[in-house]
C-alpha positions in Angstrom: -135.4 -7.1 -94.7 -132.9 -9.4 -93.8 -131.2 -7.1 -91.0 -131.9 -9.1 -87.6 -129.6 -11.8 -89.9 -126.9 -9.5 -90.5 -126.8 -7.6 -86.5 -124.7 -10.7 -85.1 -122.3 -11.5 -88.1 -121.4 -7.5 -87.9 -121.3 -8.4 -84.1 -118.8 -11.2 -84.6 -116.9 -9.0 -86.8 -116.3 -6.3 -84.7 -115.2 -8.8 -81.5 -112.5 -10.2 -84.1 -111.1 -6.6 -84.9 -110.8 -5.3 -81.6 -109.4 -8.8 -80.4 -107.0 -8.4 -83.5 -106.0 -5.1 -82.5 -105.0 -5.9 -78.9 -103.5 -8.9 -79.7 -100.8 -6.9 -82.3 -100.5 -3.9 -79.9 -99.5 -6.8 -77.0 -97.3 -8.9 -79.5 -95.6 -5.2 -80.5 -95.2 -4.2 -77.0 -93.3 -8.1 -76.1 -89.7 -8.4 -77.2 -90.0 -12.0 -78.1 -86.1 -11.8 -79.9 -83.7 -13.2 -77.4 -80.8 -12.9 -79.9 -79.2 -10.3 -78.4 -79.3 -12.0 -74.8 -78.1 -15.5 -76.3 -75.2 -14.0 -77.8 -73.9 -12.1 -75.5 -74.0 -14.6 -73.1 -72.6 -17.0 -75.6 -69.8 -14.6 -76.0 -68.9 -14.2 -72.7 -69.0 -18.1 -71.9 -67.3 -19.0 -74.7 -64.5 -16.8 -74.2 -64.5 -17.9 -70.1 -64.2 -21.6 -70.9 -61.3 -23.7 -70.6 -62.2 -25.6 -74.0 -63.5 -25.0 -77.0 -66.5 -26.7 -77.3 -68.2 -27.9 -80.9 -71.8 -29.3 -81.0 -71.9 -32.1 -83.5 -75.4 -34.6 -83.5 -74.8 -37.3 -86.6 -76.4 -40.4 -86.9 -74.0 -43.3 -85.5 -75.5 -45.8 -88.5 -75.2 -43.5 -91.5 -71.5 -44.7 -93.1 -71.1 -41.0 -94.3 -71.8 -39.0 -91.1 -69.8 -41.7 -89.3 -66.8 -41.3 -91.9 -67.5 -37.7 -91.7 -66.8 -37.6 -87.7 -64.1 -39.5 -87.7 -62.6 -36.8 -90.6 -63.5 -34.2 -87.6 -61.9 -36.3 -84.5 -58.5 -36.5 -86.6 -58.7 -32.9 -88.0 -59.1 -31.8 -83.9 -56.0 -33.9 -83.1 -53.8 -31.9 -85.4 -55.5 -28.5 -84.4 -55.1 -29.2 -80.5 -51.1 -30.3 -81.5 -50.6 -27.3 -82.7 -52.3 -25.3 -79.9 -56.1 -25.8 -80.2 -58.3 -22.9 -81.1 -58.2 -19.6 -79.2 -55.0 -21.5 -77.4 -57.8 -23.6 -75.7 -58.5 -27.4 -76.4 -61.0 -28.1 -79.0 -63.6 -30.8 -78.1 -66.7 -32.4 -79.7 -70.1 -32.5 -77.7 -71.5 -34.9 -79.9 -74.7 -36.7 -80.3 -75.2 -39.5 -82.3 -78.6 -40.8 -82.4 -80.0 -38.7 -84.7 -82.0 -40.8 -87.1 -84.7 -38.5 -88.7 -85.4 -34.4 -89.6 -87.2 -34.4 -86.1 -84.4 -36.2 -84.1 -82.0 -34.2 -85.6 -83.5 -31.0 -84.5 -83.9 -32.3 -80.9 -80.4 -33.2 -80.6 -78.8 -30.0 -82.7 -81.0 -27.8 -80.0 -79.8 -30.1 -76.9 -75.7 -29.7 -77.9 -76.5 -25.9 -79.1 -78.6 -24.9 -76.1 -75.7 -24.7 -73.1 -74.0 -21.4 -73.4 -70.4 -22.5 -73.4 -71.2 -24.3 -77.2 -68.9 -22.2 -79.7 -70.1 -23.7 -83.2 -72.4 -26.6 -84.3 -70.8 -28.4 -87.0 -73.6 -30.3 -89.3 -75.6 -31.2 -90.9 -74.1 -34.7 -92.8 -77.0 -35.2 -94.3 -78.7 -32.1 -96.6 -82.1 -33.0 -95.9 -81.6 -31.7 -92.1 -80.3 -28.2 -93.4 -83.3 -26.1 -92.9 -84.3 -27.2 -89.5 -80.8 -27.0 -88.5 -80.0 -23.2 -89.4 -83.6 -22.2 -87.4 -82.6 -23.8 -84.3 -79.2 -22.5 -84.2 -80.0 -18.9 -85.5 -82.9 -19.2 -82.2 -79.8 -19.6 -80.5 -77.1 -17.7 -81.4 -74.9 -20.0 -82.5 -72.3 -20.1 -85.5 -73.9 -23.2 -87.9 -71.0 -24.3 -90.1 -71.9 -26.6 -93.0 -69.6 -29.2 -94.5 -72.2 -30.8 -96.6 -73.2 -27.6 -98.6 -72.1 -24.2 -100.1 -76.0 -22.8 -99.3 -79.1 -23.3 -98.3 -81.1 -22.9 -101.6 -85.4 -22.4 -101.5 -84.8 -20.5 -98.3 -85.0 -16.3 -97.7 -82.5 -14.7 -95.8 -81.9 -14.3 -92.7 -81.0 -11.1 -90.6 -77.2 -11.9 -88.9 -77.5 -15.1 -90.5 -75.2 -18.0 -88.6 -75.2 -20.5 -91.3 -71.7 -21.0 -93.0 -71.1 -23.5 -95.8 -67.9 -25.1 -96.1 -68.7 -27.2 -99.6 -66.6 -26.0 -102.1 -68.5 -24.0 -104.9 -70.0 -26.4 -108.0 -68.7 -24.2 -110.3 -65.2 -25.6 -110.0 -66.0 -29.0 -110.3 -68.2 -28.8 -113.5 -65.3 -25.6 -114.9 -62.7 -28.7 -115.2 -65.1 -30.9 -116.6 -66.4 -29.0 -119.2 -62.7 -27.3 -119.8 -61.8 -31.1 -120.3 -64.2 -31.4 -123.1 -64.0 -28.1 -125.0 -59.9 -29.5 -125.1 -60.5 -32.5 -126.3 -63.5 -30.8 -128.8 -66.0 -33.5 -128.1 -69.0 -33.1 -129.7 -71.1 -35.9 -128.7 -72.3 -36.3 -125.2 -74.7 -38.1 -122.7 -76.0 -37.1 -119.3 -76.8 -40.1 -116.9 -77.5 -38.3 -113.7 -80.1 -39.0 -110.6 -83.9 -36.9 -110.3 -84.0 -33.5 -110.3 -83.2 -31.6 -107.3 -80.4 -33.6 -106.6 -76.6 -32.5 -106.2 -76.0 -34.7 -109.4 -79.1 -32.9 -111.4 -77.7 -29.3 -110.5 -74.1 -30.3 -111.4 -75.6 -31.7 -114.8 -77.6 -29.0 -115.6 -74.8 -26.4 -114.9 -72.4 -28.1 -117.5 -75.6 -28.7 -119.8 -76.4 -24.9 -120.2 -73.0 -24.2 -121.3 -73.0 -25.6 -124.1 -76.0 -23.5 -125.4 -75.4 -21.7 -128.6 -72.2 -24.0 -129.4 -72.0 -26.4 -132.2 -72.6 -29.9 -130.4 -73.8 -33.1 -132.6 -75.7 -34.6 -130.3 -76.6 -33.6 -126.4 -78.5 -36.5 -124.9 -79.6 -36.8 -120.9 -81.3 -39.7 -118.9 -82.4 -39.1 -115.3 -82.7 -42.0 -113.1 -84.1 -42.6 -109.4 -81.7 -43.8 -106.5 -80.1 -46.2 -107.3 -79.0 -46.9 -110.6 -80.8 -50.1 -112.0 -78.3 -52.9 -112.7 -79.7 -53.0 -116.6 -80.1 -50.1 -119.1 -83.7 -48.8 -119.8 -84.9 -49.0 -123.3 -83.5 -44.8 -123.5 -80.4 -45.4 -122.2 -79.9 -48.3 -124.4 -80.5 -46.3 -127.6 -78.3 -43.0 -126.5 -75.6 -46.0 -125.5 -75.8 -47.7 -128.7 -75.1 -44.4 -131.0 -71.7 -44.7 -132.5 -71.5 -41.1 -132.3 -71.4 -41.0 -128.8 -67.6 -39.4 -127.8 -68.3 -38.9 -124.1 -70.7 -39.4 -120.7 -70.8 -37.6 -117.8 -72.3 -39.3 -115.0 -73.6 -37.9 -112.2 -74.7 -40.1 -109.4 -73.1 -41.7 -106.0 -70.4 -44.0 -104.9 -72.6 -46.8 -104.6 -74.1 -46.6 -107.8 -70.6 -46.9 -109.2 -71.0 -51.2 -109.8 -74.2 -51.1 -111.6 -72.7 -48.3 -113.9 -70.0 -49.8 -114.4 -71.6 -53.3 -115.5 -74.2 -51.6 -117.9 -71.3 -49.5 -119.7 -69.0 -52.6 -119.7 -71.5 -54.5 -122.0 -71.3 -51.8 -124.9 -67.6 -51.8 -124.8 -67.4 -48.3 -125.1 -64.3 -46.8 -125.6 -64.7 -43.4 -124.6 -64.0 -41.1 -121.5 -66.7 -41.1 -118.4 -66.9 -37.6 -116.7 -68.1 -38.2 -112.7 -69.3 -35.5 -110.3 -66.6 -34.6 -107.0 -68.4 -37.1 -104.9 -67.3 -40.1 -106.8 -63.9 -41.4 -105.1 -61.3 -42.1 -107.0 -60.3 -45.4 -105.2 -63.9 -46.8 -105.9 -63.9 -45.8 -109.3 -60.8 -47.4 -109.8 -61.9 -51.0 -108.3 -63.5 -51.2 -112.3 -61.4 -51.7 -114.7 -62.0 -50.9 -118.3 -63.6 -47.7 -118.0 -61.9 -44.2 -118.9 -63.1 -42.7 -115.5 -62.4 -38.8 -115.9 -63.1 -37.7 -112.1 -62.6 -33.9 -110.5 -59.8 -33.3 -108.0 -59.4 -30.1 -105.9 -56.4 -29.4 -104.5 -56.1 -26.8 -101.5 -52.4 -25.8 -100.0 -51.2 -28.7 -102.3 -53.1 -31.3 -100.9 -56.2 -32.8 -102.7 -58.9 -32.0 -101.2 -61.0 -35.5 -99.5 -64.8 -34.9 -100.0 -66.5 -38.4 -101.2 -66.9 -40.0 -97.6 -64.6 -42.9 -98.5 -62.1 -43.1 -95.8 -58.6 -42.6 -97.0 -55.1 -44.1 -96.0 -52.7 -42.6 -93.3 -53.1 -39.3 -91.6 -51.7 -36.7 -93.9 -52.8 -38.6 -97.3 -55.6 -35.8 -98.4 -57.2 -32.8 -97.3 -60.7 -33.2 -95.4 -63.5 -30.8 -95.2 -63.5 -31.1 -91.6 -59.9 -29.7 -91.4 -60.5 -27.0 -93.7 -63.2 -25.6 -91.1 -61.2 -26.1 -88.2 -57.8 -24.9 -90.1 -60.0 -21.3 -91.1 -61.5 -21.6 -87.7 -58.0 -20.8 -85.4 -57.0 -18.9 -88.2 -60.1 -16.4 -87.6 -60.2 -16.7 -83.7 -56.3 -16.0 -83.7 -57.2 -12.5 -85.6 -60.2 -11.5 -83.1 -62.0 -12.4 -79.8 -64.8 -14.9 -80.3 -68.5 -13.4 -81.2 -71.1 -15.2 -82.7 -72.6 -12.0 -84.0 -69.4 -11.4 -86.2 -67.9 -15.1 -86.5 -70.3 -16.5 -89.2 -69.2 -13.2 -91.5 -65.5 -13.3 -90.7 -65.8 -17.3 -91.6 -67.5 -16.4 -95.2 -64.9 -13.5 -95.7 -61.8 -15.9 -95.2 -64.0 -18.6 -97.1 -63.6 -16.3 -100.3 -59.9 -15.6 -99.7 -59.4 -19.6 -100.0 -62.1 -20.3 -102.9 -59.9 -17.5 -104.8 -56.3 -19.8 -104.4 -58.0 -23.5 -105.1 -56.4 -24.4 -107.7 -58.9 -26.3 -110.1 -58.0 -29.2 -112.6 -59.0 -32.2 -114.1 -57.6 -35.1 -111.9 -56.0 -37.4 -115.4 -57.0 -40.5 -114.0 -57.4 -43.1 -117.1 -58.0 -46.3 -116.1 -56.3 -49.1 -118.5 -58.9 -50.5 -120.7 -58.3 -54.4 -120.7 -57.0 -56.6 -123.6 -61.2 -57.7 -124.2 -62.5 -54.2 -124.5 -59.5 -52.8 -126.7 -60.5 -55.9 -129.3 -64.1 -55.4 -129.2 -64.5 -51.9 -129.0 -67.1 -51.6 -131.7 -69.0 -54.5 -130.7 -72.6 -54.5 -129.9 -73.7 -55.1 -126.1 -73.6 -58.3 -124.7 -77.0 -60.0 -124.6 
């Protein structure tokens, strides 16, 4: 019999089912959501203060989130010339020392925390996106993103705060792909960064359109960050087929050079789709190549989203300013409450999203005396 053996595991058992029990019935009987308390006492702060206060941490050496807060400070200027937001002042309470996922938490909870904090603006950076929206929904504040539409990978959230500002990939990757059905190219190559990335999703979004269609040849090379300086032995072969009637290439400012360079030696005479996030006025800097880069325009102004600092203070439109802009416009309708802002924000995001007006920036670059002669040349050795 191997009873006296089993008396003190069924012992043990029994302890850790009674503790169990007691220990739900005491978490059931604790109200440990302070939601309701946070936002009314956002509200009423918010509503009693003499500004209107935005909690923004960035990192002060990232180029972009730098670039980014500067679009902000300029946006505010306009907004507080024509009579701030809820007729108050609009100020930042920034922080900029955010250097990592675990910094940036810190910070977001140390400008969110005081009461008298209206909205967070951020993150600038994607990766801090999920940390971001728990903090802020722990405290009852409004999380406006202008780095991304949604938070994808993530469930739901009851009330949920988080409100994304990026304009919707589909109209971006509509005027490229309406570009080539016009132009009935039939040929086409993919050069975009690992999956997962903004330029992956933007690829593979154009890529399953053209299921079912009648394409010659549909070729794609994913790279990692950043784009080597000389073509792999793949890329080589798709660039060498004298099929080949267009690329779309899906990768960053910086890897613009490099890209430039590699296609350059294959004297290619064809058009080069880019993703939103490529900016114009670098693109432009080389010569040669038939950029073919999408432009939204929003009240008539094209709409600055590529982190490259532009000319003069009414030259484009700035994501910045469009959340500020549909901010007062929302806060001039109703009192401020951060249970209802985040779902009054989305609701007069979909009002804009259905005026953009979408197109195909025609943006050819001149193609230089050398490439128009050797067009069908092979690449330079």
């Amino acid at each position: 019999m191997k009873l006296p053996f089993m008396i003190p595991v069924l012992y043990t058992s029994l302890v850790v089912a009674i503790w169990s029990f007691f220990a739900m019935s005491e978490y059931a009987l604790i109200n440990r959501d302070y939601q309701t308390e946070y936002r009314d006492a956002r509200k009423a702060r918010v509503n009693a203060a003499e500004n209107f206060i935005i909690g923004v941490p960035f990192n002060n050496e990232s180029p972009s989130s730098v670039q980014a807060v500067n679009d902000l400070e300029k946006a505010l200027y306009r907004i507080n010339a024509s009579g701030g937001i809820m007729g108050k002042p609009a100020v930042l309470r920034k922080e900029g020392n955010v250097r990592s996922t675990l910094s940036y938490y810190g910070y977001l909870e140390e400008v969110c925390a005081p009461f008298d904090t209206a909205v967070c603006i951020g993150p600038f950076d994607t990766r801090h996106l999920v940390s971001g929206r728990a903090i802020t929904h722990e405290k009852a504040v409004p999380y406006i993103s202008p780095a991304a539409e949604k938070i994808n990978g993530i469930p739901p959230l009851g009330n949920d705060n988080f409100v994304g500002f990026y304009p919707e990939l589909r109209y971006f990757t509509d005027a490229v792909y309406g570009d080539i059905i016009r132009r009935n190219i039939r040929s086409i190559l993919f050069i975009c960064p690992d999956r997962d990335s903004y330029g992956d999703l933007f690829c593979t979004d154009i890529e399953s359109r053209f299921k079912g269609q009648s394409f010659s040849g549909i070729y794609r090379v994913n790279y990692l960050f950043p784009l080597r300086e000389s073509p792999g032995v793949l890329l080589d072969t798709y660039l060498r087929n004298p099929e080949l009637e267009a690329i779309i290439f899906a990768g960053v400012n910086r890897d613009i050079r490099n890209l430039a360079d590699i296609l350059k030696g294959y004297r290619l005479r064809i058009p080069v789709y880019t993703t939103n996030v490529i900016s114009v006025k670098t693109a432009a800097v080389y010569q040669g190549i038939q950029w073919q880069i999408p432009v939204l325009e929003i009240e008539g102004r094209e709409l600055n989203i590529t982190g490259v600092p532009e000319q003069g203070m009414n030259s484009s439109y700035t994501i910045p300013e469009l959340i500020l802009n549909t901010l007062k416009r929302v806060l001039e309708r109703s009192e401020y409450d951060p249970a209802t802002l985040p779902a009054d924000l989305r609701l007069e995001i979909r009002k804009i999203n259905e005026n953009i007006d979408s197109r195909m920036s025609i943006r050819l670059e001149s193609i230089s005396g050398e490439n128009a002669d050797d067009a069908n040349s092979t690449p330079e050795t």
